[in-house]
N, C-alpha and C positions, 0 to 999 in steps of 0.2 A: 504494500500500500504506500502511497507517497506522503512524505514526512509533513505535506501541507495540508494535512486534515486533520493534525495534531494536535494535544496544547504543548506548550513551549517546556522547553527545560536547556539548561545554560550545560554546554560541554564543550570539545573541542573539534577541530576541523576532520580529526581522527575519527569520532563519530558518526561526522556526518559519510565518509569516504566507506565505513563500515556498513553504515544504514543503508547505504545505497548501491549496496555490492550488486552483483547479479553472477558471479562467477559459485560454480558447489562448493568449493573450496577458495577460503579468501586466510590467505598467511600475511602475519603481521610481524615485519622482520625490524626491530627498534632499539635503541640505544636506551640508558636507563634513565627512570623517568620523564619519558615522555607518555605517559597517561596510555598508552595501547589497551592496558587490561582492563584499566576504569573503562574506557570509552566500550571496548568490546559488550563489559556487562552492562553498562547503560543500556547497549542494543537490545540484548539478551533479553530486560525487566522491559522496552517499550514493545517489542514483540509479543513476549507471553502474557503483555497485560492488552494486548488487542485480541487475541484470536486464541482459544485451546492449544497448546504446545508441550511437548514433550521435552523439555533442556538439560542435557547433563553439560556439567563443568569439569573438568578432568586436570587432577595434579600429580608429579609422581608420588605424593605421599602427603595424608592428613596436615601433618604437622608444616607440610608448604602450604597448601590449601589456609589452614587458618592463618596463618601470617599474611597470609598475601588477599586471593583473588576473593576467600570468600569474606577476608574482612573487609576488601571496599566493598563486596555486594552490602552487608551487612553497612553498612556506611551509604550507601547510594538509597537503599531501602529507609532506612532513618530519618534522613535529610531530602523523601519529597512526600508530602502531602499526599499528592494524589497516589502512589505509589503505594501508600500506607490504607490508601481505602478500596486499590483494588486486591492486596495479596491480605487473604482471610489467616494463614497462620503461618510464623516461619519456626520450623523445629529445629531445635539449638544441635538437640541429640543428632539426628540424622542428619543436618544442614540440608533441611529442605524449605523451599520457600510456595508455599499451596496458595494458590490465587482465588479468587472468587467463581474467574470461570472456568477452576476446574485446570487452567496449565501448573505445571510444578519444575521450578529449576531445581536439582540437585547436583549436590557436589560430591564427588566420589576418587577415588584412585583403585587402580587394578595392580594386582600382585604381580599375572600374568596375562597370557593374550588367550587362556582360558577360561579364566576369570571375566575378561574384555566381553566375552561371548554371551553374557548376561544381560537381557534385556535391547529394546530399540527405544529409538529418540526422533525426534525432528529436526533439532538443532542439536551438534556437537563443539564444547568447545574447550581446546587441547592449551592447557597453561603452561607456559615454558616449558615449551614442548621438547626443549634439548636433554630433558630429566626423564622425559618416556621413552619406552622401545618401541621401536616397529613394529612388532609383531602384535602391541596393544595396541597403537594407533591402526593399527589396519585393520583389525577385528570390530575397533570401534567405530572406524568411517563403513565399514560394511553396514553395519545398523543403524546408520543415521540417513534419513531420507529428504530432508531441505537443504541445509547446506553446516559445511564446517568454519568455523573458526581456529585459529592457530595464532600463539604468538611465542617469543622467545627473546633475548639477547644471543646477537649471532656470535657468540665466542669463537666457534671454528661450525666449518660445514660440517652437518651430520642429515641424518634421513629426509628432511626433509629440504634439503638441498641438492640430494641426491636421487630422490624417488617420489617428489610432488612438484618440486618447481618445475616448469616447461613444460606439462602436461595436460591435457586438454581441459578445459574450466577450471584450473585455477590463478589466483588473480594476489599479487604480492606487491604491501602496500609498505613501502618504507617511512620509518617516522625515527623522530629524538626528542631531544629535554625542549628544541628550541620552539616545538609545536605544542608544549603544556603550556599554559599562560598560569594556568594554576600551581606549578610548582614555584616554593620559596626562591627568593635572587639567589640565597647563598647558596641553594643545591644546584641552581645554574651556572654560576662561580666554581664550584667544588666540579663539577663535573667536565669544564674547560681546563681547567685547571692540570687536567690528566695529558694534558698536551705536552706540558713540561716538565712532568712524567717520564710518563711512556708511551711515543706514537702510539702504536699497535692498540693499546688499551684506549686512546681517547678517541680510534678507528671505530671503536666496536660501539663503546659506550658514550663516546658522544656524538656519534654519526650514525648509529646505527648499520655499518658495513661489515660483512662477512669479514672475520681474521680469522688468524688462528693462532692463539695466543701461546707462546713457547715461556722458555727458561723459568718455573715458575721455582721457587727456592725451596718450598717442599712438598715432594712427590710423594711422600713415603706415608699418607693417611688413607684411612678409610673409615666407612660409616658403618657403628653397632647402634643397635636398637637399645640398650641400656651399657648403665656402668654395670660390670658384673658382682656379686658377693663376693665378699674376702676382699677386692681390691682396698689398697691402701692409703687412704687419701695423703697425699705428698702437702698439699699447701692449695689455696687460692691466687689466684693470679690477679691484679686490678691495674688498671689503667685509667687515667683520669681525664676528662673531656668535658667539655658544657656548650657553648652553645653551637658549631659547626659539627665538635668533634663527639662522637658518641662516647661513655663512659663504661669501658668494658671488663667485665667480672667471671672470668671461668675456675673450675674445681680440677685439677689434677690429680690424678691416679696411677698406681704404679700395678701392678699384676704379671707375672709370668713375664718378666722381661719388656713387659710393653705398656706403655700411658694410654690412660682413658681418660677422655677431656668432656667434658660437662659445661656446657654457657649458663651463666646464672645473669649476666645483667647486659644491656644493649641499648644503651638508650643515651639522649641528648638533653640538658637542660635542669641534671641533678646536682644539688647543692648536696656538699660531704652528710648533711643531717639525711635528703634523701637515701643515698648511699646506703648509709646505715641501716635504713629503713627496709631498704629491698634487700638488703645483706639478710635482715632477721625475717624479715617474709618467705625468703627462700628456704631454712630453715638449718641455715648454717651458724654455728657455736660461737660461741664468741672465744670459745677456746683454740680454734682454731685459728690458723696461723694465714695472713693474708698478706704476700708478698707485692707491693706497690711501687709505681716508680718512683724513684730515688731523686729525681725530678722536684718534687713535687713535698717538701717535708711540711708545707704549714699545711698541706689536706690531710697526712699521715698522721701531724700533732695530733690533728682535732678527732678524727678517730681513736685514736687512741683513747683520749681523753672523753668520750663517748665510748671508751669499752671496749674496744677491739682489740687483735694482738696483731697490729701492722707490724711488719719491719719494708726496708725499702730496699730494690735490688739491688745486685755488688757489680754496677758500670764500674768501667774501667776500660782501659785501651782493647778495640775490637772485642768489647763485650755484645755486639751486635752480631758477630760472624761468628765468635765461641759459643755463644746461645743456640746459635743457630747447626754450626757443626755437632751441637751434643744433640738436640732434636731430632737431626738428618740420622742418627743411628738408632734410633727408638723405633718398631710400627708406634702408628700415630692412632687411635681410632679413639673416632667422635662420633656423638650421638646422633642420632638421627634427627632428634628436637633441634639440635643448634643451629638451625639456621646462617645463624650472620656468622658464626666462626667456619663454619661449609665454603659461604660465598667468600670471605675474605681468601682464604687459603686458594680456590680458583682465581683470584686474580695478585697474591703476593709475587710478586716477579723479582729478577735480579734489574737492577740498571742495565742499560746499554750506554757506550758513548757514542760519538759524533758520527763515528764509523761501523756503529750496528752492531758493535763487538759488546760479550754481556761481561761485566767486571764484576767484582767479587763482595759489591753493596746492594743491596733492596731496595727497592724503591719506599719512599719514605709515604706510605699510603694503604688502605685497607688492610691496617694494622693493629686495631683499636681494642681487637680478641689476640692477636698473633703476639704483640709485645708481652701484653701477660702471661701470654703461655712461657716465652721467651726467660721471664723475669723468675719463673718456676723453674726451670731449665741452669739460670746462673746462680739459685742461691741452693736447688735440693737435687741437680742431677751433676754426679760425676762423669766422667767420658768411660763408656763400659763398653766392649766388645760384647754386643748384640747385634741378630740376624736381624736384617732390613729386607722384607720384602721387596722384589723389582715389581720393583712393582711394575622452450621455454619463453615463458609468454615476459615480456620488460616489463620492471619492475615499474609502481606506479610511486614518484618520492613524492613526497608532499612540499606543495609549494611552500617560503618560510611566509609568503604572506598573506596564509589559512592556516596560520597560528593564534590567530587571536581568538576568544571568547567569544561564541555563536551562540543565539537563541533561539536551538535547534525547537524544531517539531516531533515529538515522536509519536510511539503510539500507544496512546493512552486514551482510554475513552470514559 
Protein backbone atom coordinates (compact mmCIF):
# COMPACT_ATOMS: atom_id res chain seq x y z
CA UNK A 1 0.00 0.00 0.00
CA UNK A 2 1.59 3.48 -0.50
CA UNK A 3 2.99 5.32 2.55
CA UNK A 4 0.37 8.32 1.45
CA UNK A 5 -2.65 6.84 3.18
CA UNK A 6 -0.88 6.82 6.28
CA UNK A 7 -0.74 8.90 9.53
CA UNK A 8 2.63 10.25 9.95
CA UNK A 9 5.46 9.19 12.02
CA UNK A 10 9.01 10.90 12.03
CA UNK A 11 12.15 8.27 10.81
CA UNK A 12 14.77 8.37 8.53
CA UNK A 13 15.34 8.38 4.65
CA UNK A 14 16.31 4.47 5.46
CA UNK A 15 12.78 3.87 6.19
CA UNK A 16 11.36 5.28 3.63
CA UNK A 17 13.86 3.22 0.81
CA UNK A 18 12.74 0.12 3.09
CA UNK A 19 8.93 0.85 2.97
CA UNK A 20 9.15 1.00 -0.51
CA UNK A 21 11.19 -1.96 -1.59
CA UNK A 22 9.45 -4.01 -4.06
CA UNK A 23 12.42 -6.58 -4.51
CA UNK A 24 11.67 -10.47 -2.02
CA UNK A 25 14.74 -9.88 -0.70
CA UNK A 26 15.92 -6.35 0.39
CA UNK A 27 19.63 -6.54 2.25
CA UNK A 28 20.75 -3.75 4.33
CA UNK A 29 24.56 -3.45 4.19
CA UNK A 30 25.55 -0.24 6.88
CA UNK A 31 28.00 1.07 8.98
CA UNK A 32 27.39 1.53 12.80
CA UNK A 33 24.70 3.47 13.77
CA UNK A 34 23.15 4.41 11.03
CA UNK A 35 19.50 3.54 12.21
CA UNK A 36 19.04 0.25 9.54
CA UNK A 37 17.58 -1.86 12.23
CA UNK A 38 15.29 0.80 13.99
CA UNK A 39 14.19 1.84 10.41
CA UNK A 40 13.62 -1.89 9.21
CA UNK A 41 11.40 -2.55 12.59
CA UNK A 42 9.47 0.72 12.01
CA UNK A 43 8.48 -1.02 8.63
CA UNK A 44 7.87 -4.39 10.24
CA UNK A 45 5.11 -2.40 13.24
CA UNK A 46 3.59 -0.12 10.17
CA UNK A 47 2.88 -3.36 8.01
CA UNK A 48 1.60 -5.78 10.78
CA UNK A 49 -0.46 -2.82 12.03
CA UNK A 50 -2.29 -2.44 8.51
CA UNK A 51 -3.11 -5.91 7.31
CA UNK A 52 -2.95 -9.62 9.23
CA UNK A 53 0.95 -10.75 9.02
CA UNK A 54 2.88 -13.38 10.18
CA UNK A 55 6.73 -11.45 11.23
CA UNK A 56 9.56 -13.24 12.64
CA UNK A 57 12.76 -11.28 13.72
CA UNK A 58 15.76 -13.51 13.64
CA UNK A 59 19.01 -13.10 15.95
CA UNK A 60 21.81 -15.44 16.36
CA UNK A 61 21.18 -15.72 19.85
CA UNK A 62 18.52 -14.22 22.72
CA UNK A 63 20.87 -12.45 24.43
CA UNK A 64 21.70 -10.31 20.98
CA UNK A 65 18.17 -10.11 20.36
CA UNK A 66 17.44 -8.35 23.70
CA UNK A 67 20.31 -5.84 23.41
CA UNK A 68 19.78 -4.99 20.20
CA UNK A 69 16.73 -5.36 17.78
CA UNK A 70 14.12 -6.38 20.16
CA UNK A 71 14.96 -3.54 22.55
CA UNK A 72 14.31 -0.80 19.83
CA UNK A 73 11.08 -2.64 18.88
CA UNK A 74 10.35 -2.45 22.47
CA UNK A 75 11.22 1.38 22.31
CA UNK A 76 9.50 2.19 18.90
CA UNK A 77 6.25 0.30 20.55
CA UNK A 78 6.40 2.68 23.71
CA UNK A 79 7.18 5.90 22.04
CA UNK A 80 3.98 5.83 19.49
CA UNK A 81 0.43 6.20 20.50
CA UNK A 82 -1.17 4.99 17.90
CA UNK A 83 1.11 1.81 17.88
CA UNK A 84 0.17 1.32 21.58
CA UNK A 85 -3.79 1.17 20.47
CA UNK A 86 -3.24 -1.12 17.62
CA UNK A 87 -0.93 -4.17 19.36
CA UNK A 88 -3.47 -5.66 22.02
CA UNK A 89 -0.41 -7.44 24.02
CA UNK A 90 3.31 -7.72 23.96
CA UNK A 91 4.71 -10.92 25.94
CA UNK A 92 7.84 -10.09 27.64
CA UNK A 93 8.40 -14.05 28.16
CA UNK A 94 8.09 -15.17 24.47
CA UNK A 95 8.95 -11.43 22.97
CA UNK A 96 5.94 -11.49 21.06
CA UNK A 97 4.02 -8.55 20.03
CA UNK A 98 -0.11 -9.64 19.24
CA UNK A 99 -1.84 -6.81 17.53
CA UNK A 100 -5.53 -6.36 17.54
CA UNK A 101 -5.95 -7.64 14.19
CA UNK A 102 -4.78 -10.67 14.89
CA UNK A 103 -0.79 -10.16 13.06
CA UNK A 104 2.18 -11.19 15.73
CA UNK A 105 5.94 -10.07 15.35
CA UNK A 106 8.15 -12.48 17.16
CA UNK A 107 11.59 -12.66 17.81
CA UNK A 108 13.29 -15.86 17.98
CA UNK A 109 16.84 -17.55 17.06
CA UNK A 110 17.57 -21.02 15.78
CA UNK A 111 20.02 -23.41 17.17
CA UNK A 112 20.16 -25.04 13.64
CA UNK A 113 18.60 -25.18 10.10
CA UNK A 114 16.47 -27.95 11.64
CA UNK A 115 15.29 -26.18 14.12
CA UNK A 116 14.87 -23.05 11.19
CA UNK A 117 12.25 -25.71 9.71
CA UNK A 118 9.74 -24.72 12.35
CA UNK A 119 6.91 -22.88 11.40
CA UNK A 120 6.03 -20.19 8.16
CA UNK A 121 5.88 -16.23 8.04
CA UNK A 122 5.06 -13.56 5.67
CA UNK A 123 7.72 -11.34 6.41
CA UNK A 124 11.23 -12.52 7.57
CA UNK A 125 13.69 -10.46 9.14
CA UNK A 126 17.49 -11.64 9.53
CA UNK A 127 19.40 -9.22 12.37
CA UNK A 128 23.11 -9.10 11.79
CA UNK A 129 22.97 -11.59 9.68
CA UNK A 130 26.83 -12.19 9.77
CA UNK A 131 26.11 -14.12 13.22
CA UNK A 132 23.76 -16.63 11.29
CA UNK A 133 24.56 -19.73 9.17
CA UNK A 134 23.25 -20.42 5.93
CA UNK A 135 21.91 -23.34 6.30
CA UNK A 136 19.37 -21.31 9.00
CA UNK A 137 18.93 -18.45 6.77
CA UNK A 138 17.85 -20.68 3.82
CA UNK A 139 15.57 -22.98 5.75
CA UNK A 140 14.07 -19.62 7.00
CA UNK A 141 13.73 -17.73 3.48
CA UNK A 142 12.10 -21.04 2.24
CA UNK A 143 9.01 -20.40 4.68
CA UNK A 144 8.77 -16.84 4.20
CA UNK A 145 6.33 -15.97 1.51
CA UNK A 146 6.36 -11.68 1.05
CA UNK A 147 9.50 -10.67 1.35
CA UNK A 148 12.82 -10.74 3.59
CA UNK A 149 14.72 -8.26 5.34
CA UNK A 150 18.41 -8.52 6.02
CA UNK A 151 20.96 -6.32 7.73
CA UNK A 152 24.57 -6.46 9.02
CA UNK A 153 27.95 -4.46 9.57
CA UNK A 154 29.93 -5.69 6.59
CA UNK A 155 33.06 -6.68 8.58
CA UNK A 156 34.25 -9.19 5.80
CA UNK A 157 32.13 -10.80 2.92
CA UNK A 158 30.25 -13.93 4.13
CA UNK A 159 26.98 -15.78 2.72
CA UNK A 160 25.25 -13.25 1.82
CA UNK A 161 27.66 -11.65 -0.40
CA UNK A 162 28.29 -14.64 -1.75
CA UNK A 163 24.89 -16.49 -2.22
CA UNK A 164 22.17 -13.53 -2.30
CA UNK A 165 23.68 -10.49 -3.80
CA UNK A 166 23.33 -10.51 -7.72
CA UNK A 167 20.50 -12.68 -7.73
CA UNK A 168 17.31 -12.23 -9.18
CA UNK A 169 14.85 -9.81 -6.74
CA UNK A 170 17.12 -8.85 -4.47
CA UNK A 171 17.80 -5.28 -3.92
CA UNK A 172 20.93 -3.84 -1.45
CA UNK A 173 20.47 -0.63 0.18
CA UNK A 174 23.72 0.82 1.59
CA UNK A 175 23.55 3.23 4.59
CA UNK A 176 25.93 4.93 7.76
CA UNK A 177 25.92 7.10 10.88
CA UNK A 178 25.65 10.16 8.31
CA UNK A 179 21.83 9.10 7.25
CA UNK A 180 20.75 8.96 11.22
CA UNK A 181 19.85 12.58 12.08
CA UNK A 182 18.86 10.85 15.33
CA UNK A 183 22.10 9.61 16.51
CA UNK A 184 24.02 11.94 19.23
CA UNK A 185 27.06 14.53 17.49
CA UNK A 186 29.54 12.62 19.69
CA UNK A 187 28.63 9.09 18.21
CA UNK A 188 29.08 10.94 14.84
CA UNK A 189 32.49 12.20 16.07
CA UNK A 190 33.57 8.91 17.60
CA UNK A 191 32.72 7.11 14.68
CA UNK A 192 34.86 9.59 12.12
CA UNK A 193 37.07 9.41 14.37
CA UNK A 194 38.10 5.74 13.25
CA UNK A 195 39.70 7.26 10.23
CA UNK A 196 42.61 8.20 12.39
CA UNK A 197 42.46 4.82 13.56
CA UNK A 198 42.24 2.50 11.40
CA UNK A 199 41.34 2.86 7.55
CA UNK A 200 39.81 -0.53 7.00
CA UNK A 201 37.70 -0.05 10.22
CA UNK A 202 36.38 3.59 9.43
CA UNK A 203 35.70 1.45 5.60
CA UNK A 204 33.35 -0.67 7.39
CA UNK A 205 31.82 1.38 10.13
CA UNK A 206 31.74 4.54 8.93
CA UNK A 207 30.84 3.88 5.28
CA UNK A 208 29.34 1.12 5.52
CA UNK A 209 31.61 -0.84 2.64
CA UNK A 210 32.58 -4.52 2.54
CA UNK A 211 36.29 -5.04 4.36
CA UNK A 212 37.76 -7.49 5.62
CA UNK A 213 39.16 -6.77 8.78
CA UNK A 214 42.67 -8.58 9.41
CA UNK A 215 45.46 -8.36 12.36
CA UNK A 216 43.17 -8.39 15.20
CA UNK A 217 45.41 -8.69 18.51
CA UNK A 218 43.43 -11.47 19.95
CA UNK A 219 42.44 -14.48 18.17
CA UNK A 220 42.75 -16.86 20.66
CA UNK A 221 38.61 -16.51 22.35
CA UNK A 222 35.70 -18.16 22.10
CA UNK A 223 32.15 -18.16 23.27
CA UNK A 224 30.73 -20.46 26.51
CA UNK A 225 27.37 -20.38 27.55
CA UNK A 226 28.28 -19.91 31.36
CA UNK A 227 31.22 -19.44 33.79
CA UNK A 228 31.77 -23.13 34.70
CA UNK A 229 31.72 -24.48 38.64
CA UNK A 230 34.95 -24.74 40.46
CA UNK A 231 36.23 -21.91 38.25
CA UNK A 232 38.24 -19.47 40.36
CA UNK A 233 37.43 -16.10 40.23
CA UNK A 234 41.03 -14.28 39.79
CA UNK A 235 39.81 -10.58 40.34
CA UNK A 236 37.50 -7.93 38.60
CA UNK A 237 38.66 -5.95 35.80
CA UNK A 238 37.36 -1.96 35.71
CA UNK A 239 37.84 0.79 33.52
CA UNK A 240 36.70 4.19 33.82
CA UNK A 241 34.64 6.31 31.38
CA UNK A 242 31.75 8.83 31.45
CA UNK A 243 30.41 10.74 29.04
CA UNK A 244 31.91 9.59 25.34
CA UNK A 245 33.65 6.61 26.83
CA UNK A 246 31.74 3.78 28.39
CA UNK A 247 32.63 2.48 31.87
CA UNK A 248 33.78 -1.20 31.70
CA UNK A 249 33.56 -3.92 34.43
CA UNK A 250 34.26 -7.64 33.70
CA UNK A 251 34.91 -10.82 36.31
CA UNK A 252 37.88 -13.09 35.55
CA UNK A 253 38.26 -16.78 35.91
CA UNK A 254 40.87 -19.17 35.88
CA UNK A 255 39.96 -23.06 35.37
CA UNK A 256 41.99 -25.90 33.65
CA UNK A 257 44.44 -23.70 32.20
CA UNK A 258 42.01 -21.32 30.68
CA UNK A 259 40.17 -17.76 31.75
CA UNK A 260 36.58 -17.40 31.66
CA UNK A 261 35.40 -13.78 31.37
CA UNK A 262 32.02 -12.54 32.51
CA UNK A 263 30.95 -8.57 31.42
CA UNK A 264 29.25 -7.00 34.45
CA UNK A 265 29.04 -3.32 33.48
CA UNK A 266 28.99 -1.32 29.98
CA UNK A 267 27.64 1.77 30.19
CA UNK A 268 28.35 5.71 29.79
CA UNK A 269 27.54 8.59 32.04
CA UNK A 270 28.30 6.75 35.76
CA UNK A 271 29.56 8.68 38.56
CA UNK A 272 32.02 6.24 40.95
CA UNK A 273 28.70 6.40 43.43
CA UNK A 274 26.81 4.63 40.33
CA UNK A 275 29.69 2.24 39.97
CA UNK A 276 29.38 1.14 43.06
CA UNK A 277 25.91 0.62 42.76
CA UNK A 278 25.90 -1.75 39.76
CA UNK A 279 29.17 -3.40 41.37
CA UNK A 280 26.58 -4.46 44.36
CA UNK A 281 23.49 -5.08 41.80
CA UNK A 282 25.56 -7.52 40.17
CA UNK A 283 26.20 -9.36 43.11
CA UNK A 284 29.61 -9.05 43.48
CA UNK A 285 31.47 -8.91 47.34
CA UNK A 286 32.93 -6.27 48.39
CA UNK A 287 35.55 -8.65 49.34
CA UNK A 288 36.40 -9.08 46.22
CA UNK A 289 39.20 -7.60 44.79
CA UNK A 290 38.67 -5.05 41.76
CA UNK A 291 41.71 -4.27 39.72
CA UNK A 292 41.26 -0.58 38.03
CA UNK A 293 43.33 1.80 36.09
CA UNK A 294 46.09 3.08 37.60
CA UNK A 295 45.19 6.14 35.71
CA UNK A 296 42.69 7.19 37.52
CA UNK A 297 43.55 7.14 41.72
CA UNK A 298 40.92 9.82 42.86
CA UNK A 299 37.87 7.34 41.26
CA UNK A 300 39.88 4.40 43.19
CA UNK A 301 40.06 6.65 46.45
CA UNK A 302 36.49 7.04 46.45
CA UNK A 303 35.66 3.51 46.04
CA UNK A 304 37.55 2.43 48.34
CA UNK A 305 36.21 4.62 50.74
CA UNK A 306 32.78 3.41 49.71
CA UNK A 307 33.96 -0.17 50.41
CA UNK A 308 35.47 -1.80 47.93
CA UNK A 309 38.85 -3.59 47.74
CA UNK A 310 40.23 -1.48 44.55
CA UNK A 311 43.85 -1.68 43.82
CA UNK A 312 45.17 -0.05 40.60
CA UNK A 313 47.03 -1.95 37.67
CA UNK A 314 51.06 -2.24 37.64
CA UNK A 315 51.76 0.13 34.08
CA UNK A 316 54.83 0.33 33.42
CA UNK A 317 57.16 0.32 30.23
CA UNK A 318 55.18 -1.93 27.52
CA UNK A 319 52.77 -2.87 30.01
CA UNK A 320 50.36 -2.68 27.13
CA UNK A 321 52.14 -5.45 24.94
CA UNK A 322 53.18 -7.71 28.36
CA UNK A 323 49.36 -7.68 29.19
CA UNK A 324 48.60 -8.50 26.11
CA UNK A 325 51.49 -11.29 25.30
CA UNK A 326 50.34 -13.18 28.78
CA UNK A 327 46.53 -13.09 27.38
CA UNK A 328 47.70 -14.37 23.63
CA UNK A 329 48.79 -17.80 25.68
CA UNK A 330 45.45 -18.36 27.62
CA UNK A 331 42.03 -19.96 25.50
CA UNK A 332 40.03 -16.95 26.17
CA UNK A 333 36.39 -17.95 26.59
CA UNK A 334 33.41 -15.55 27.01
CA UNK A 335 30.12 -15.66 27.76
CA UNK A 336 27.69 -15.60 25.49
CA UNK A 337 25.63 -12.70 27.54
CA UNK A 338 28.68 -10.34 26.96
CA UNK A 339 27.91 -8.73 24.30
CA UNK A 340 30.02 -5.54 24.20
CA UNK A 341 33.21 -7.48 25.38
CA UNK A 342 32.34 -10.05 21.89
CA UNK A 343 32.16 -6.89 19.77
CA UNK A 344 35.20 -5.08 21.09
CA UNK A 345 37.59 -8.09 20.71
CA UNK A 346 36.05 -8.33 16.75
CA UNK A 347 37.34 -5.05 16.05
CA UNK A 348 40.61 -4.61 18.61
CA UNK A 349 43.39 -4.40 15.87
CA UNK A 350 47.00 -3.84 15.82
CA UNK A 351 48.11 -0.38 14.29
CA UNK A 352 49.34 -0.15 10.96
CA UNK A 353 51.70 2.66 9.79
CA UNK A 354 51.81 4.93 6.67
CA UNK A 355 52.91 1.95 4.69
CA UNK A 356 50.09 -0.74 5.76
CA UNK A 357 52.68 -2.48 7.67
CA UNK A 358 50.94 -3.60 11.31
CA UNK A 359 53.47 -2.78 14.38
CA UNK A 360 53.50 -4.17 17.51
CA UNK A 361 50.65 -1.37 19.35
CA UNK A 362 46.71 -1.53 19.37
CA UNK A 363 44.94 0.61 18.26
CA UNK A 364 43.80 2.85 21.02
CA UNK A 365 39.85 2.16 20.72
CA UNK A 366 37.17 -0.44 21.46
CA UNK A 367 38.89 -1.16 24.41
CA UNK A 368 36.61 -0.15 27.29
CA UNK A 369 36.15 -4.22 28.31
CA UNK A 370 39.70 -5.23 26.68
CA UNK A 371 41.91 -2.99 29.06
CA UNK A 372 40.22 -4.42 32.07
CA UNK A 373 40.77 -7.75 31.15
CA UNK A 374 44.31 -6.57 30.39
CA UNK A 375 44.61 -4.97 33.95
CA UNK A 376 43.75 -8.66 35.37
CA UNK A 377 46.26 -10.03 33.19
CA UNK A 378 49.22 -7.51 34.71
CA UNK A 379 48.51 -7.64 38.28
CA UNK A 380 47.02 -11.86 38.68
CA UNK A 381 48.59 -13.74 35.56
CA UNK A 382 52.20 -14.81 35.24
CA UNK A 383 53.48 -15.98 31.72
CA UNK A 384 52.65 -19.94 31.82
CA UNK A 385 53.21 -22.23 29.13
CA UNK A 386 49.68 -23.02 28.08
CA UNK A 387 48.13 -24.62 24.86
CA UNK A 388 46.58 -21.83 22.73
CA UNK A 389 44.03 -23.03 20.58
CA UNK A 390 44.79 -22.04 16.59
CA UNK A 391 42.52 -21.21 16.54
CA UNK A 392 24.40 -8.81 -9.12
CA UNK A 393 21.95 -6.21 -9.04
CA UNK A 394 24.03 -2.24 -7.85
CA UNK A 395 23.89 -1.51 -4.81
CA UNK A 396 21.36 1.38 -4.05
CA UNK A 397 23.69 4.17 -1.56
CA UNK A 398 21.78 6.46 -0.12
CA UNK A 399 21.85 9.85 -1.01
CA UNK A 400 23.62 12.03 2.06
CA UNK A 401 20.81 14.44 1.26
CA UNK A 402 17.94 11.97 2.41
CA UNK A 403 19.42 12.03 5.65
CA UNK A 404 17.46 14.34 7.29
CA UNK A 405 14.40 13.65 9.51
CA UNK A 406 11.09 12.77 7.25
CA UNK A 407 7.54 12.66 8.39
CA UNK A 408 7.11 9.43 6.86
CA UNK A 409 3.42 7.83 6.31
CA UNK A 410 3.06 4.41 7.36
CA UNK A 411 0.79 2.02 7.88
CA UNK A 412 -1.24 2.48 10.54
CA UNK A 413 -4.82 2.63 10.40
Amino acid sequence: MPISKYPKMRSTAIFKHNYNATAHVVVNQGGTSSGKTYSILQVLFALAAAETLVITVVGQDIPNLKAGALRDAVKIYKTSKVLMRSVKNYNKTDRVFEFNNESIIEFKSYGDAQDAKSGKRDYLFVNEANGIDWEVYNELALRTSKRIYIDYNPNAEFWVHEKVLGTPGVELIISDHRHNPFAEEHIHTKVEALKHIDIELWKVYARGLTGKITGLVLNNWHICEAIPQGAKLLAAGLDFGFTNDETGCLLVYRQNGELWVDEVIYETGLTNTDIAKKLSTAGISKNTEIIADSAEPKSIEELKRLGWYVTGAKKGADSVSHSIDILKRYKINVTRASLNLRKELGKYKWLTDRGGKTTNQPIDACNHLIDPLRYVALNKLKIEKVKTLKSRLPARRLPLTSGGVFEELIGIA
